[in-house]
C-alpha positions in Angstrom: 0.0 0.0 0.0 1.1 3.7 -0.5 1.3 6.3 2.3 2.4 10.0 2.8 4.9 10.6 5.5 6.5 13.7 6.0 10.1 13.3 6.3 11.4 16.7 7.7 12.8 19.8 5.4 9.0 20.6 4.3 9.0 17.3 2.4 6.8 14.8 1.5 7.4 11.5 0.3 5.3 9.1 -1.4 6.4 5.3 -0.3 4.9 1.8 -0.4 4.8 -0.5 2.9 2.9 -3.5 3.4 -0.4 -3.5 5.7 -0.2 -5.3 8.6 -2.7 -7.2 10.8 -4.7 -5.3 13.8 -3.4 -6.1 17.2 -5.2 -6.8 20.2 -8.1 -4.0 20.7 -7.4 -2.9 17.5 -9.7 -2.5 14.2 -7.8 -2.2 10.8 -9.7 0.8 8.5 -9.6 0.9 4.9 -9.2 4.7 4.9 -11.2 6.8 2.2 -10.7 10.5 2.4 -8.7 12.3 4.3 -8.6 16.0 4.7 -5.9 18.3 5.1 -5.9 21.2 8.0 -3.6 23.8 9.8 -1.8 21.6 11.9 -0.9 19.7 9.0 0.4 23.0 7.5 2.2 23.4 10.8 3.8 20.0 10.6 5.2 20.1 7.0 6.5 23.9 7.6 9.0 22.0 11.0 6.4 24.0 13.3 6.5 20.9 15.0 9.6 19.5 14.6 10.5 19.0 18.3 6.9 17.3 18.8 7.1 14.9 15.9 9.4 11.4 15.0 9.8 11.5 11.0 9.0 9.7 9.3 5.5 10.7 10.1 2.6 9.3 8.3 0.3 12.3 9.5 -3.1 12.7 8.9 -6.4 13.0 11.6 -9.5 14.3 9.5 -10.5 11.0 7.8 -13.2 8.1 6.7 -13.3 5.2 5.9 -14.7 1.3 6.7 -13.4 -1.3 8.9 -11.4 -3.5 7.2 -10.0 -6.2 10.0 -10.6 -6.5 13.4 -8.3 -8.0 15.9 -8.7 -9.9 19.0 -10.9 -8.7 21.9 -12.5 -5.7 19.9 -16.6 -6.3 19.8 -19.5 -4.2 18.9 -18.0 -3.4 15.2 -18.3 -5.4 12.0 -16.3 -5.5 8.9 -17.5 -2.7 6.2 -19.2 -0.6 8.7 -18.2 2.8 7.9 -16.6 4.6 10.2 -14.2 7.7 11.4 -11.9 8.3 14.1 -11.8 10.4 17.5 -7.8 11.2 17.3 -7.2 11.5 20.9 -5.7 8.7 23.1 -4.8 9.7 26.5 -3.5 8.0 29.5 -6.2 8.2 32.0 -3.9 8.5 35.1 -2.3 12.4 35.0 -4.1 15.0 36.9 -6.2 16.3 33.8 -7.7 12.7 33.2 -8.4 12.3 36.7 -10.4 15.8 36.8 -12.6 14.4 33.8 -10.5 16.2 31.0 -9.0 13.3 28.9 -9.3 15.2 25.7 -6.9 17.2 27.4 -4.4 15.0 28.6 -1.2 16.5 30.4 0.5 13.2 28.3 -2.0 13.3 25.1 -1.1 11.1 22.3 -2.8 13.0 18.9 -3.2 10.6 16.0 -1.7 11.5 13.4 0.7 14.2 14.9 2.2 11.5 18.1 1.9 8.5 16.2 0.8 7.3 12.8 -2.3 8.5 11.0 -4.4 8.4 8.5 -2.7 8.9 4.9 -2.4 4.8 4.7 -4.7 2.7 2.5 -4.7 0.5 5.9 -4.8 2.0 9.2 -4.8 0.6 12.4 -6.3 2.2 15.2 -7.7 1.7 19.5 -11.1 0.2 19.0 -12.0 2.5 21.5 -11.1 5.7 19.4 -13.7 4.9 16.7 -17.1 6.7 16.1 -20.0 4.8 13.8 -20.9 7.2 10.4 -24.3 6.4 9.9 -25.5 4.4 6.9 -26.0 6.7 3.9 -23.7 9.2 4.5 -21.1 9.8 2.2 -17.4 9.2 3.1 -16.4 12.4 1.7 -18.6 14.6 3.5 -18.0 12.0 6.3 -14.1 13.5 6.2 -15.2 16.5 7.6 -16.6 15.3 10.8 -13.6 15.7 12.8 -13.0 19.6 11.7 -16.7 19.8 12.7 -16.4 18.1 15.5 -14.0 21.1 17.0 -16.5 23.6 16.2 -18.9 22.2 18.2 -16.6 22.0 21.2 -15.5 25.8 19.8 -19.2 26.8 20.4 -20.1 24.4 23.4 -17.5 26.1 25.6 -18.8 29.5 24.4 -21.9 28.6 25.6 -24.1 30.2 23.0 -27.4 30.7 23.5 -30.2 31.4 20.8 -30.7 35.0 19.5 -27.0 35.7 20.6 -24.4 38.0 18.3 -21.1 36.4 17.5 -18.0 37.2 15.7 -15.1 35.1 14.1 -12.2 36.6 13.2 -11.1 34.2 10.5 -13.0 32.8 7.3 -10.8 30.1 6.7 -12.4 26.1 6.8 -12.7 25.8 10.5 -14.0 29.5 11.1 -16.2 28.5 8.5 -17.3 25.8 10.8 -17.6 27.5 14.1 -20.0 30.0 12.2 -21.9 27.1 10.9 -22.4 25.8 14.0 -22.7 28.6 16.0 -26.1 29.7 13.4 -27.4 25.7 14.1 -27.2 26.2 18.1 -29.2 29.6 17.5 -26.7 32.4 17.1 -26.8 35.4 14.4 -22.9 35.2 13.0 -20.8 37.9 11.7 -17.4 37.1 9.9 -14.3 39.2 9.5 -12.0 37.8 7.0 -9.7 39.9 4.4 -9.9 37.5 1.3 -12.2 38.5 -1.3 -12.9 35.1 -2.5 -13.5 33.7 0.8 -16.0 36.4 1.8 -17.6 35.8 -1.2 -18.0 32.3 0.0 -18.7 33.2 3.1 -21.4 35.6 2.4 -23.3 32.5 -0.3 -23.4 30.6 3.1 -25.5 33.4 4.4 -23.5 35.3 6.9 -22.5 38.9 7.0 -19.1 39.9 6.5 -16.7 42.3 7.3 -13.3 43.3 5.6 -11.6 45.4 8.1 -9.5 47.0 5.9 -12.6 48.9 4.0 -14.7 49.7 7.4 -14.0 50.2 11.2 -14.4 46.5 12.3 -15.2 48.1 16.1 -17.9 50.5 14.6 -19.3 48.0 12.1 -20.2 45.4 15.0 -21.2 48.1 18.0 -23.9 49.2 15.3 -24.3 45.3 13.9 -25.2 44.6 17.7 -27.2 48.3 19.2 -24.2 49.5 20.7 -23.6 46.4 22.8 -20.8 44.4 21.6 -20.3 41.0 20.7 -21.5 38.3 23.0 -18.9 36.2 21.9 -15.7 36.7 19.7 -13.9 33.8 18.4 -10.0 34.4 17.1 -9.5 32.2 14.8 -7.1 34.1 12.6 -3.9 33.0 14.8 -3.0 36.7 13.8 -1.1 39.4 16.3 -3.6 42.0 15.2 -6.6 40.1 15.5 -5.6 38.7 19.2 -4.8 42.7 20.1 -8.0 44.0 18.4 -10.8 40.8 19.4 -11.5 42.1 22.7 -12.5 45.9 21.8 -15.3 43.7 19.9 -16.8 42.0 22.7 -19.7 43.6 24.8 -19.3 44.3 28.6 -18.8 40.2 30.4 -18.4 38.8 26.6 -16.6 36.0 26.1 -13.7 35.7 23.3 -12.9 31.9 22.9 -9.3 31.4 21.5 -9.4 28.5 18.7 -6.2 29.5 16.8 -3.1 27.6 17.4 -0.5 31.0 18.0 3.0 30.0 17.9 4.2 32.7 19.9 3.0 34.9 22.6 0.8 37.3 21.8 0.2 40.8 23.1 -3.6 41.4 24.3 -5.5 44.5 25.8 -6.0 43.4 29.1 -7.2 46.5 30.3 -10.7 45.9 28.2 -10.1 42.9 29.9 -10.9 44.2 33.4 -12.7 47.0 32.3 -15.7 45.7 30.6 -15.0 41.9 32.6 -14.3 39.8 29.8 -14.2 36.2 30.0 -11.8 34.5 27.8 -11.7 30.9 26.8 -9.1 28.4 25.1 -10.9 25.8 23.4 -8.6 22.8 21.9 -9.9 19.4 20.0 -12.8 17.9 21.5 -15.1 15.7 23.8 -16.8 12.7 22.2 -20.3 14.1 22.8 -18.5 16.9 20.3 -17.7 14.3 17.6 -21.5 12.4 17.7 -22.9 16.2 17.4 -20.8 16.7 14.5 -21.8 13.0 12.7 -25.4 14.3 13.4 -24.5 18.1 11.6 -22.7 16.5 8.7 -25.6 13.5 8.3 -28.5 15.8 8.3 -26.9 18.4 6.0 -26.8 21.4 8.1 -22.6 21.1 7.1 -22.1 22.9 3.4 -20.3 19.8 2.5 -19.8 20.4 -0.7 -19.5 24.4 -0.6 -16.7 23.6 1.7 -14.7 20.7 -0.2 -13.2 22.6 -3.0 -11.1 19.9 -4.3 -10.2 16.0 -3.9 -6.6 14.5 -4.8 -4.9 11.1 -5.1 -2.4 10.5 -2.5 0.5 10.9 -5.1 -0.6 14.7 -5.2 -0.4 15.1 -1.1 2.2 17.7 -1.4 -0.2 19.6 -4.1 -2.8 20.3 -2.5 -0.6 21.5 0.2 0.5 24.1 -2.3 -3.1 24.7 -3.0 -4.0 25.3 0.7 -1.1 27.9 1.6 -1.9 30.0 -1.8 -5.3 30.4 -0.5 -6.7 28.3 -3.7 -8.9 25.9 -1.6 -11.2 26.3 1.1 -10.9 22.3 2.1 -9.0 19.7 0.1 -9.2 16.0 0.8 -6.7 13.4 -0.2 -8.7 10.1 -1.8 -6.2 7.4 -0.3 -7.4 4.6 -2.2 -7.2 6.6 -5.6 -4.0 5.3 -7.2 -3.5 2.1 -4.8 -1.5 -0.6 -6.4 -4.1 -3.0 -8.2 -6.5 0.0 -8.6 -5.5 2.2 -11.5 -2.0 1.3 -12.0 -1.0 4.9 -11.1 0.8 3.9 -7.6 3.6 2.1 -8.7 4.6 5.5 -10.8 4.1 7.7 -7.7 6.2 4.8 -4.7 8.7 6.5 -3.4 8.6 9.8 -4.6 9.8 12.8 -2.8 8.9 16.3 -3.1 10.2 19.6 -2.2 8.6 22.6 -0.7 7.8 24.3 -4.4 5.6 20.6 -5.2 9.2 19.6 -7.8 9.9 15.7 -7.7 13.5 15.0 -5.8 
């Protein structure tokens, strides 16, 4: 079978392994799609170079159907289709003992701390499965996991219905957190300074704001009767955003940090105290977030296919990568089975390729 590991220098390489057999409490999954996010960004530019062991077969956004199941594992059959809950935690440090696996002070993330999902076979905990229901396609299936953290994006927001929020950030998963956010009642404003994506955006039916052309400040004390925001979410990862997201929150808002910011960033703390601000992190997800999100993606209210702009072969990984940092693609996914040996004869072209940074073959 062919995979996509990252192997360190902002490379990807293309190479052929053999499956192997699920171990105890594990199921093997025939992986379908698998999309590509931030953190995979973050990976292949050595963000995470001191967190990762290349080579890294990467991946956590996926679908697929159980192939094998090894000894011990019941409740699943083979072909039921299926995606994955990437968190595996230890269930003995402080945070798991609290209640907060998702958050455990030793968390093993799938597909950044171990193996993941760009495999044609991929063996997983049993225990780390979710159950897609029947009829759903495995495509729009893919995006359950990026769903999934809006939900826990909004959840610890606490919305309620007829509220005002903003997210700074029109990129997939702000996308996502607006969604949601409308679903659990909210009215949603979006700043985001790509054209194209507003333009997106604004077909999905929400109001958008280009701070550039008007006073973002202004814009949303008259969007909301001079209030403020009742929640802001930053999900830009931007210095100016983090500086400017709490002038837009009205007096005990709450702005819910989603992006991942690789350095400190500078904040107004005196709005802070002044108008008593309540700010949140919010990072990956609970499992009731992940059966919310099946249920968002299954009944529609998730622009599937507004969101998907484009799905690859695995032999163009490093592509669509391209495609993602140029701004030229809302969401790709990566169709793993598409150029398999004994499929289309296209793998054995693509083993073992490696590609640079600018997409050449090395």
């Amino acid at each position: 079978m062919l995979t996509a590991a990252y192997t360190g220098d902002r490379t990807i390489t293309i190479a052929e392994t053999e499956p192997q057999a699920p171990g105890p409490a594990q199921v093997r999954i025939r992986v379908a799609y698998v999309g590509l996010c931030g953190t995979d960004l973050h990976i292949l530019h050595g963000s995470m170079d001191a967190r990762v062991e290349t080579p890294l077969v990467f991946g956590h956004e996926m679908s697929g159907t159980i192939d094998a199941i090894g000894e011990g594992v019941d409740g699943w059959a083979v072909g039921q289709p299926v995606t994955v809950m990437p968190l595996a935690w230890d269930g003995t440090c402080p945070a798991c003992l609290a209640g907060n696996e998702h958050i455990c002070q030793n968390l093993d993330f799938i597909g950044i701390d171990s193996p993941g999902a760009l495999q044609a076979f991929w063996n997983v905990p049993a225990d780390v499965l979710v159950a897609l229901p029947d009829g759903v396609a495995l495509d729009a299936a893919a995006l359950v996991e990026p769903v999934a953290v809006a939900v826990h994006d909004v959840r610890r927001a606490e919305i309620h219905g007829g509220e005002r929020a903003v997210v700074i950030g029109g990129g997939p998963i702000g996308v996502l957190i607006a969604t949601v956010a409308r679903a659990f009642g909210a009215q949603v404003a979006v700043i985001e300074l790509d054209a194209n994506r507003r333009a997106q955006i604004e077909g999905l039916g929400f109001e958008t704001i280009d701070p550039r052309e008007v006073d973002q400040v202004a814009w949303v004390e008259q969007w909301t009767g001079g209030a403020g925001a009742d929640v802001v979410f930053e999900v830009s990862g931007a210095a100016a955003a983090v500086l400017g997201a709490t002038a837009l929150a009205k007096v005990r808002g709450t702005l819910v940090v989603v992006a991942i910011h690789p350095t400190p960033r500078e904040i107004d703390l005196q709005r802070v105290f002044w108008r008593e601000l309540r700010i949140l992190g919010a990072r990956v997800y609970q499992r009731t977030d992940f059966e919310r999100a099946v249920e968002l993606v299954a009944d529609g209210t998730i622009p599937s296919d507004l969101l998907i702009t484009k799905i690859v072969p695995l032999a163009e990984t490093r592509a669509a990568f391209d495609d993602l940092e140029a701004g030229r693609a809302m969401k790709v996914l990566v169709d793993v089975q598409a150029g398999q040996p004994g499929t289309d004869g296209v793998a054995d072209a693509a083993a073992s390729v490696a590609v640079d940074a600018q997409g050449v073959g090395v």
